[in-house]
C-alpha positions in Angstrom: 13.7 -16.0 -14.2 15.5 -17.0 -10.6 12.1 -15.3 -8.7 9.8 -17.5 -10.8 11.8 -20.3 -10.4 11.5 -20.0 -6.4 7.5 -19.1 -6.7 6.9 -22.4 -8.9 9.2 -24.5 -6.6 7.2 -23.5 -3.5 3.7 -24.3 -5.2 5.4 -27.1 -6.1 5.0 -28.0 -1.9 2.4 -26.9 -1.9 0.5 -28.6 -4.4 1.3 -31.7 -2.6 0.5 -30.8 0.8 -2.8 -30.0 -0.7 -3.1 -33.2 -2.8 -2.3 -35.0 0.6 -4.4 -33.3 2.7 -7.6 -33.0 0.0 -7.6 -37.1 -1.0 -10.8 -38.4 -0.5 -12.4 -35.0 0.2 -14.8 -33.1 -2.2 -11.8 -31.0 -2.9 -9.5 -33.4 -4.4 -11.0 -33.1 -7.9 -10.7 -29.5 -7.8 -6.7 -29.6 -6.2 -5.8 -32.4 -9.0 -7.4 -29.9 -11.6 -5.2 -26.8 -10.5 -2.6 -28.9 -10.0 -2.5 -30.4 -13.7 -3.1 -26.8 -15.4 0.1 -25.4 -13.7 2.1 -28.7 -14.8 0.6 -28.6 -18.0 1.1 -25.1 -18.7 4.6 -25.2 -17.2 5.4 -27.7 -19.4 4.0 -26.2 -22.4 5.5 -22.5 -21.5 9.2 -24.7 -21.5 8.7 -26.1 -24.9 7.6 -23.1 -26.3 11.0 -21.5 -25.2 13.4 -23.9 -25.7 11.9 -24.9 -29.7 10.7 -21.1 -30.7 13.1 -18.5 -28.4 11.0 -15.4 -26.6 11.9 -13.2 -29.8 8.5 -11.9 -31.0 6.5 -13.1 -28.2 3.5 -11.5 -27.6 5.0 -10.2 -23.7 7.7 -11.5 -21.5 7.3 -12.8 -18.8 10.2 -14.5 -17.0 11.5 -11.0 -15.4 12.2 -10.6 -11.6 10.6 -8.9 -8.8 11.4 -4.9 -8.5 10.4 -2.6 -6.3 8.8 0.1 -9.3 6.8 -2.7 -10.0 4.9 -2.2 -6.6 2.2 0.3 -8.0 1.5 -2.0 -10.8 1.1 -4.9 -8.5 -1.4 -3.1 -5.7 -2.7 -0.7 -8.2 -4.5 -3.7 -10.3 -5.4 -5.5 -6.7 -7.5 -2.1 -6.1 -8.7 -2.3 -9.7 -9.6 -5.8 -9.6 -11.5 -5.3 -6.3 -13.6 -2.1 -7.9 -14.0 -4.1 -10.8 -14.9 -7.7 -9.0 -17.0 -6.6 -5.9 -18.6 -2.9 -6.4 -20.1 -4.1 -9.8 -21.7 -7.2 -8.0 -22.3 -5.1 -4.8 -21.5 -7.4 -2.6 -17.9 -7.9 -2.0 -17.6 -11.2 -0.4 -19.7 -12.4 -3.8 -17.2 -12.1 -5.7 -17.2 -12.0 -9.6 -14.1 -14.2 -9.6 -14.3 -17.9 -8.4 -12.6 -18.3 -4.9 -11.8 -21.8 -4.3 -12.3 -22.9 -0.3 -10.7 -26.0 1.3 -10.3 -24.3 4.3 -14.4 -23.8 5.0 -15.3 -27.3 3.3 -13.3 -29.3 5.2 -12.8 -27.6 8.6 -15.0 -27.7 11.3 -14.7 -24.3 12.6 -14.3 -22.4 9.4 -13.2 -19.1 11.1 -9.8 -21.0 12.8 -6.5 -19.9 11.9 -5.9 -23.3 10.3 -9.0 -22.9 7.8 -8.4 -19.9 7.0 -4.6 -20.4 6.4 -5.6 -22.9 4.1 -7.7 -21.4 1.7 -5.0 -18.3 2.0 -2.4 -20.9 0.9 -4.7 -23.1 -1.8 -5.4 -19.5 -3.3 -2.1 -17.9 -3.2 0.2 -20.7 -4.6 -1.8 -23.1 -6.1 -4.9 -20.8 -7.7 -3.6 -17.9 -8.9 -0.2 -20.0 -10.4 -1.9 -22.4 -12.1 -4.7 -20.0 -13.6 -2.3 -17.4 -14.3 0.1 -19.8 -16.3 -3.0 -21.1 -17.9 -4.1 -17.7 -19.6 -0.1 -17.2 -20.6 0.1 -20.3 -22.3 -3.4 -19.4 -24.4 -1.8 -16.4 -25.1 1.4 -17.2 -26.5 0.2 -19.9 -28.6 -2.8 -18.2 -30.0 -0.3 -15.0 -31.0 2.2 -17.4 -32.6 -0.7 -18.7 -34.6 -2.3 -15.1 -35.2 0.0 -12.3 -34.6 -2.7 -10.2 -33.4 -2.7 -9.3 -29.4 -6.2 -8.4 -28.9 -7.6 -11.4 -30.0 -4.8 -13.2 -28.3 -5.8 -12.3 -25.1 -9.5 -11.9 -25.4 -10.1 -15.5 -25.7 -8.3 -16.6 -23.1 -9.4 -14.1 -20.6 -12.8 -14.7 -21.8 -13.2 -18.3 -20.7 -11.5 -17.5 -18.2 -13.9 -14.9 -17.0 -17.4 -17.3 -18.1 -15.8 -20.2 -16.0 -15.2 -17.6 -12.9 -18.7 -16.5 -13.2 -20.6 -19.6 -14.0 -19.1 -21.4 -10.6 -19.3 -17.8 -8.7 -23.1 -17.0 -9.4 -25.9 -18.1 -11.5 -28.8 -15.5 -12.3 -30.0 -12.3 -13.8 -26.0 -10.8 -13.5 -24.2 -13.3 -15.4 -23.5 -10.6 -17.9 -22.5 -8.4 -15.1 -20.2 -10.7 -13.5 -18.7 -11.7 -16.6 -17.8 -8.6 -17.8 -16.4 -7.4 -14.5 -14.2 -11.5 -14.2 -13.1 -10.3 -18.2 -12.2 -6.9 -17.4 -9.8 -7.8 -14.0 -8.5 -10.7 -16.6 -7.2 -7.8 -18.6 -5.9 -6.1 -15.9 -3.8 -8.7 -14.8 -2.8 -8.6 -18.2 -1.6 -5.2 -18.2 0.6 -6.1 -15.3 2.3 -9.2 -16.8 3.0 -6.7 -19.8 3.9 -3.8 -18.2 6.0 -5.7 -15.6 7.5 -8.2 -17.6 6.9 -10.5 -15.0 4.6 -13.4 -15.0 5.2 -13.8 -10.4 3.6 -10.3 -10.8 0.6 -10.9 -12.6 0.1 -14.4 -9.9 0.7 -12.3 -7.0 -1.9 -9.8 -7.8 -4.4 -12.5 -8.2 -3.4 -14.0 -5.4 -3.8 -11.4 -3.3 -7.7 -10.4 -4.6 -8.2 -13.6 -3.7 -6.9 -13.5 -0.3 -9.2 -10.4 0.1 -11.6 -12.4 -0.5 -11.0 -14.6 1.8 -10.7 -12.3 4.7 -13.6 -10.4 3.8 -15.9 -12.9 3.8 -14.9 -13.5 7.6 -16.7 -10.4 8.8 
């Protein structure tokens, strides 16, 4: 629990630096949305602890950062980037939804500063809030059925049609959300096989970052 406690108190600054700097900008809607998931979901994730225990939980997720955990963690980046990019064929086209502050609101898009930002929006204020999102659905649809394939499937699957609705609209929309769905469930399998939910956000985090830096070529 101490690691996650330190990851959500730096989103924590960083969700207001973000707030600040995004206010009356075409991104501020989007910051105030991530921004209220994770708070929501953090919230949510506490009550369900504190009023119901972790005992027959679907997965736990409040373990720290180990080094064995380190093949689970790049292992599902490299998945998640077969599964997101070489199904789309295009890598900076992502199947998953990568938000930009940095290129919407900087004039040079390419400077460090831009490209810092969306690094930063992406890392701890994307992938925590989305991450804690899907583990909240999760646990509350498990409590409710018992039955872990259908527990995750329906969060991962909006999950995955919201990523490919705002990534692409076309022909592959099947494509791309059955690629977003499949990297859901791998980031899955690394908050279960880990025991850690910073896992899971860090491997989204860095696909995303990926992403970023890609598309800069």
């Amino acid at each position: 629990m101490r690691d996650l406690l330190v990851f959500f108190a730096v989103a924590g600054l960083a969700a207001v630096h973000f707030l600040l700097k995004t206010k009356g900008t075409v991104m501020e809607q989007a910051t105030w949305l991530y921004v209220l998931m994770l708070l929501i979901a953090l919230v949510m994730l506490l009550w369900l602890r504190l009023y119901h225990g972790e005992r027959g939980d679907l997965v736990d997720y409040d373990e720290n950062l180990r080094r064995d955990h380190l093949l689970f963690l790049f292992g599902s980046v490299v998945a998640i980037a077969i599964l997101s990019s070489l199904l789309v064929r295009a890598f900076a086209r992502s199947a998953l939804y990568v938000p930009r502050p940095g290129q919407l609101l900087s004039l040079d898009v390419s400077s460090a500063a831009a490209v810092i930002d969306d690094l930063l929006y992406n890392f701890v204020l994307v992938a925590p809030a989305e991450e804690t999102v899907k583990l909240m659905g999760m646990l509350v649809i498990y409590r409710k059925t018992g039955n872990e394939p259908v527990s995750v499937a329906i969060p991962v699957g909006i999950w995955a049609a919201l990523h490919a609705y705002q990534a692409y609209l076309g022909a592959m929309m099947p494509v791309l959300v059955l690629s977003a769905f499949l990297s859901g469930v791998v980031l899955y399998a690394v908050l279960r096989y880990t025991r850690s939910l910073e896992n899971a956000i860090i491997a989204h985090g860095l696909y995303n970052s990926i992403v970023v830096l890609a598309s800069l070529g």
